[in-house]
The first five atom37 places (N, CA, C, CB, O) and aatype in JSON, in Angstrom:
{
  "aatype": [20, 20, 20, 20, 20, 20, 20, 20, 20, 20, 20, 20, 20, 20, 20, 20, 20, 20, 20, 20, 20, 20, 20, 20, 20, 20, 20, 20, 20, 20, 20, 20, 20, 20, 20, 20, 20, 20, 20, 20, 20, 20, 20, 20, 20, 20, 20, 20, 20, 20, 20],
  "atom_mask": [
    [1, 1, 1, 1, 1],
    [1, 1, 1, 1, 1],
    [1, 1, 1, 1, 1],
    [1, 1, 1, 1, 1],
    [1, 1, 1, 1, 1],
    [1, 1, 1, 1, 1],
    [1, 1, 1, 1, 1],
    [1, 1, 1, 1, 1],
    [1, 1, 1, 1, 1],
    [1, 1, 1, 1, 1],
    [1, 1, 1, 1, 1],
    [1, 1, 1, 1, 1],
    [1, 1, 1, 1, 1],
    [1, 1, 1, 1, 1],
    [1, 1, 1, 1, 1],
    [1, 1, 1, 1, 1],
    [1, 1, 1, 1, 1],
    [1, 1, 1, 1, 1],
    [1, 1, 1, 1, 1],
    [1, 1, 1, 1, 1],
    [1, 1, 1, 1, 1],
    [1, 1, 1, 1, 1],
    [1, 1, 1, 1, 1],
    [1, 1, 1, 1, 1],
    [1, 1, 1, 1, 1],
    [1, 1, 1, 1, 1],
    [1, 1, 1, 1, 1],
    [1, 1, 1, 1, 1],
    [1, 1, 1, 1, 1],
    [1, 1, 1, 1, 1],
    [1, 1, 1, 1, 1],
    [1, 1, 1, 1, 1],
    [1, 1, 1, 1, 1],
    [1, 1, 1, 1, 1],
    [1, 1, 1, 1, 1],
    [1, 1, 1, 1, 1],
    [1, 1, 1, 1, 1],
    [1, 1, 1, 1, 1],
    [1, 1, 1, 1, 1],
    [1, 1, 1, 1, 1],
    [1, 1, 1, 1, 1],
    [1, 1, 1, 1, 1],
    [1, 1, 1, 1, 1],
    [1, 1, 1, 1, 1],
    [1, 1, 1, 1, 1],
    [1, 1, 1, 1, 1],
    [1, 1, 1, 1, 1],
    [1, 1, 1, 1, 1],
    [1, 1, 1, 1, 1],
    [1, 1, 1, 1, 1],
    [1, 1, 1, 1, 1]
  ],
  "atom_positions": [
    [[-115.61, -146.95, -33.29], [-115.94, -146.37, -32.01], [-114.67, -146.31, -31.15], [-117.06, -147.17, -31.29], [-113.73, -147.11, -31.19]],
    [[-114.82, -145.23, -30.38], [-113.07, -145.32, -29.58], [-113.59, -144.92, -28.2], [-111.54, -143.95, -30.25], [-114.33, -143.99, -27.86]],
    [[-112.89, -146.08, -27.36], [-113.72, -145.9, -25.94], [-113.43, -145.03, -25.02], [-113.72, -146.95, -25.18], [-112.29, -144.64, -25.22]],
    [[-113.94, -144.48, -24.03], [-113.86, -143.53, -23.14], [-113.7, -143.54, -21.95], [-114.58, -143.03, -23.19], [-114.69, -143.46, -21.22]],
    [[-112.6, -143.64, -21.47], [-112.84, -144.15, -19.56], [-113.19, -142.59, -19.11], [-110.9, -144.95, -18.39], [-112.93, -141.43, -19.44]],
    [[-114.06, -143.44, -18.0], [-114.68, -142.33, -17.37], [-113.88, -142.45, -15.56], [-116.67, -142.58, -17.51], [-113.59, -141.38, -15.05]],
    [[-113.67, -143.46, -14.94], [-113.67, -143.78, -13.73], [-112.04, -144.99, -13.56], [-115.36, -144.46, -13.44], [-111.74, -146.04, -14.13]],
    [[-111.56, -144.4, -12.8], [-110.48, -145.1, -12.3], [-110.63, -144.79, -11.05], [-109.17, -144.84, -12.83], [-111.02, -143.71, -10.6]],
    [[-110.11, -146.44, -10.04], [-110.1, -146.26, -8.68], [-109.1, -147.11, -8.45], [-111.33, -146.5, -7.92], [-108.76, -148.1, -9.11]],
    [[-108.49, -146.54, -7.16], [-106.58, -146.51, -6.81], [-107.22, -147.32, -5.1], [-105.35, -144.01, -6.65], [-107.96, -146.82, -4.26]],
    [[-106.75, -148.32, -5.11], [-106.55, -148.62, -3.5], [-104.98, -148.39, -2.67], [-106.93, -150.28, -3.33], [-104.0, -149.1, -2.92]],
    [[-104.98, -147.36, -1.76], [-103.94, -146.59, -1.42], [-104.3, -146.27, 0.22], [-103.82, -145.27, -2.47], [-105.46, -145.92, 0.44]],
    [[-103.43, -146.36, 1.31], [-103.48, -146.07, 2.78], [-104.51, -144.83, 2.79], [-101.88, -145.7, 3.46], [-105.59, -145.05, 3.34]],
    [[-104.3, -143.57, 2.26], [-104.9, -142.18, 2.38], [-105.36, -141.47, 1.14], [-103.95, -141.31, 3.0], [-104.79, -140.56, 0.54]],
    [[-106.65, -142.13, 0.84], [-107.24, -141.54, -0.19], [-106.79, -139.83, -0.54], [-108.72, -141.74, 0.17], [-106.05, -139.28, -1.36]],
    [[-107.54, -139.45, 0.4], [-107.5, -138.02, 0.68], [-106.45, -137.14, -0.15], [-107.2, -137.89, 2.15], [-106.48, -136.21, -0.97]],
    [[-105.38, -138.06, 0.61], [-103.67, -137.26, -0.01], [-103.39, -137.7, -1.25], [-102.12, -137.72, 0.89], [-102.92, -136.96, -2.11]],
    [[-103.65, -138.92, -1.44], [-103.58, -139.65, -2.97], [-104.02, -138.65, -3.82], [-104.55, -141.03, -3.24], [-103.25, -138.09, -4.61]],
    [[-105.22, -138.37, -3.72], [-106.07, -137.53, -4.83], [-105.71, -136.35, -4.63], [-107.6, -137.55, -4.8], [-105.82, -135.95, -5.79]],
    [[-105.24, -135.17, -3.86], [-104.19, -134.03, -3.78], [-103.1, -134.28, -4.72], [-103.58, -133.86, -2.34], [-102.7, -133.6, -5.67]],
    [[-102.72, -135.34, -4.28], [-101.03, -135.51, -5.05], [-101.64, -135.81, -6.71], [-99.77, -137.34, -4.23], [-100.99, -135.52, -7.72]],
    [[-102.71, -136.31, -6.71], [-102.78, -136.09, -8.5], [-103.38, -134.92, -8.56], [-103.72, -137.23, -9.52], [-102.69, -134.25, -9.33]],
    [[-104.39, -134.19, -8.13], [-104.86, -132.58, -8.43], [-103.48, -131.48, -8.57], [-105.92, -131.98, -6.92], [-103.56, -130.38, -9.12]],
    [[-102.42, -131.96, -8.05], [-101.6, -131.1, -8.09], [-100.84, -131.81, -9.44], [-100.85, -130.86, -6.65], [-100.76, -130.87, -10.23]],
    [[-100.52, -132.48, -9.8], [-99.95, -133.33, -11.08], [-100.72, -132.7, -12.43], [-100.35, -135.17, -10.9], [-100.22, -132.16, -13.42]],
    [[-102.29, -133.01, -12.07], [-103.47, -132.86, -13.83], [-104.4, -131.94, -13.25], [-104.63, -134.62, -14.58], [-105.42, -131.98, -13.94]],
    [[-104.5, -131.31, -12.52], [-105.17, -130.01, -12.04], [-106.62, -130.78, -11.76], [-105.19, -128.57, -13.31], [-106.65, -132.0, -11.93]],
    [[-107.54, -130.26, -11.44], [-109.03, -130.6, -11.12], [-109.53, -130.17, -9.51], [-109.21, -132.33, -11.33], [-109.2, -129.08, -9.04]],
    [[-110.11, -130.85, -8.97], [-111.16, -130.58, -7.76], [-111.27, -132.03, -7.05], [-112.83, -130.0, -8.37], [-111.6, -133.12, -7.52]],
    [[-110.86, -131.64, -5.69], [-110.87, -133.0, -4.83], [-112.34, -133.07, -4.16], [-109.6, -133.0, -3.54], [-112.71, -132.13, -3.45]],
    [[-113.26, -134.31, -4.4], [-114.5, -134.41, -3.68], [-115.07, -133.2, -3.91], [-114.4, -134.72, -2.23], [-115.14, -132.37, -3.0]],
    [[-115.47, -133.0, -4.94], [-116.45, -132.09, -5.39], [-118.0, -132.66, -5.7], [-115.86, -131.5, -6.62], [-118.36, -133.5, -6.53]],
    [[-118.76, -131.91, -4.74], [-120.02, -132.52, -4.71], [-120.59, -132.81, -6.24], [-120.97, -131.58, -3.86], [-120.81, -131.97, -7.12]],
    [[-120.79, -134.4, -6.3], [-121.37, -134.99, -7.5], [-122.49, -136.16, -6.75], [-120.01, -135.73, -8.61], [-122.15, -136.9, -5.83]],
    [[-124.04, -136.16, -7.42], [-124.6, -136.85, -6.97], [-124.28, -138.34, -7.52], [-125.71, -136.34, -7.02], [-125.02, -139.25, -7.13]],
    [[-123.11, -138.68, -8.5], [-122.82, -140.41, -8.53], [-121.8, -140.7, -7.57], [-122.23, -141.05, -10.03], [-121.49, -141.88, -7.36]],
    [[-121.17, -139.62, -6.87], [-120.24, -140.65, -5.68], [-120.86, -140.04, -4.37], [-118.17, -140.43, -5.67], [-121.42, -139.0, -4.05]],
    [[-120.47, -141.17, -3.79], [-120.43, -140.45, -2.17], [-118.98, -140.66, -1.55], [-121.64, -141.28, -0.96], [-118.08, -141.5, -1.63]],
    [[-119.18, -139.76, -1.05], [-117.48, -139.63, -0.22], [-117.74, -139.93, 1.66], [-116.65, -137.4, -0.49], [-118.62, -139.59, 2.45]],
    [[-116.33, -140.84, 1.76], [-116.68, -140.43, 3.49], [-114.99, -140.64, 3.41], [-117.97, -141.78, 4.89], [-114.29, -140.38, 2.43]],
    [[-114.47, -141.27, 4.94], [-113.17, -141.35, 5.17], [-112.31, -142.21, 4.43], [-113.06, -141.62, 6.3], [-111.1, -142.02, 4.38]],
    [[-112.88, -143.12, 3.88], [-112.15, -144.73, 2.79], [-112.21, -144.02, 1.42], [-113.45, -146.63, 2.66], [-111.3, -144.42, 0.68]],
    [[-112.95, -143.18, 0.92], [-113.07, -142.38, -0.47], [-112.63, -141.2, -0.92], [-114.12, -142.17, -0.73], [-112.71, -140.25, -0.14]],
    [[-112.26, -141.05, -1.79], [-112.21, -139.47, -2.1], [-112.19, -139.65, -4.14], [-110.29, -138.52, -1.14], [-112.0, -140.68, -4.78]],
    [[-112.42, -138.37, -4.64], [-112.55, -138.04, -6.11], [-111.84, -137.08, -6.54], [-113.74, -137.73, -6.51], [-111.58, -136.11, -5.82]],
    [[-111.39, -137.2, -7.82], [-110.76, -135.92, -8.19], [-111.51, -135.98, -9.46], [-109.05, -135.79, -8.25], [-111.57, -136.97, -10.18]],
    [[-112.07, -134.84, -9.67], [-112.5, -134.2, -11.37], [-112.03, -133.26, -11.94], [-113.72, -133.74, -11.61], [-112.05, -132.08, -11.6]],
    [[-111.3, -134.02, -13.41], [-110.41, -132.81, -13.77], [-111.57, -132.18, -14.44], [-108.95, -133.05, -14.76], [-112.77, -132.14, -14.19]],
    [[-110.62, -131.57, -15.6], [-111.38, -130.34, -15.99], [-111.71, -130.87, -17.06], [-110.73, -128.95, -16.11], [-112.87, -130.62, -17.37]],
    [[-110.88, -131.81, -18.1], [-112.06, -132.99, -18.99], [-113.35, -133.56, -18.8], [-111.6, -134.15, -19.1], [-114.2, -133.94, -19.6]],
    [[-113.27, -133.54, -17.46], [-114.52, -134.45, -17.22], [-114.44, -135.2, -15.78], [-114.62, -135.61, -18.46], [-115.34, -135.96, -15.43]]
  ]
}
């Protein structure tokens, strides 16, 4: 069996920009409505295009 990360989380001053600065690095979508996260001002997501 070969395992699969699904979820990494970065504690960083500005989420927001954090996750820009990797969408622009591995391409994907910042806080794109998904019903397993919620986002407010302390959070943000990036989903690439793997997954």
């Amino acid at each position: 069996m070969i395992a699969e990360l699904e979820c990494v989380v970065l504690d960083c001053p500005d989420p927001r920009e954090l996750a820009g600065f990797y969408a622009s690095l591995l391409g994907g979508e910042v806080d794109r409505p998904d019903r397993r996260w919620e986002c407010d001002a302390e959070w943000s997501t990036l989903h690439t295009p793997g997954g």
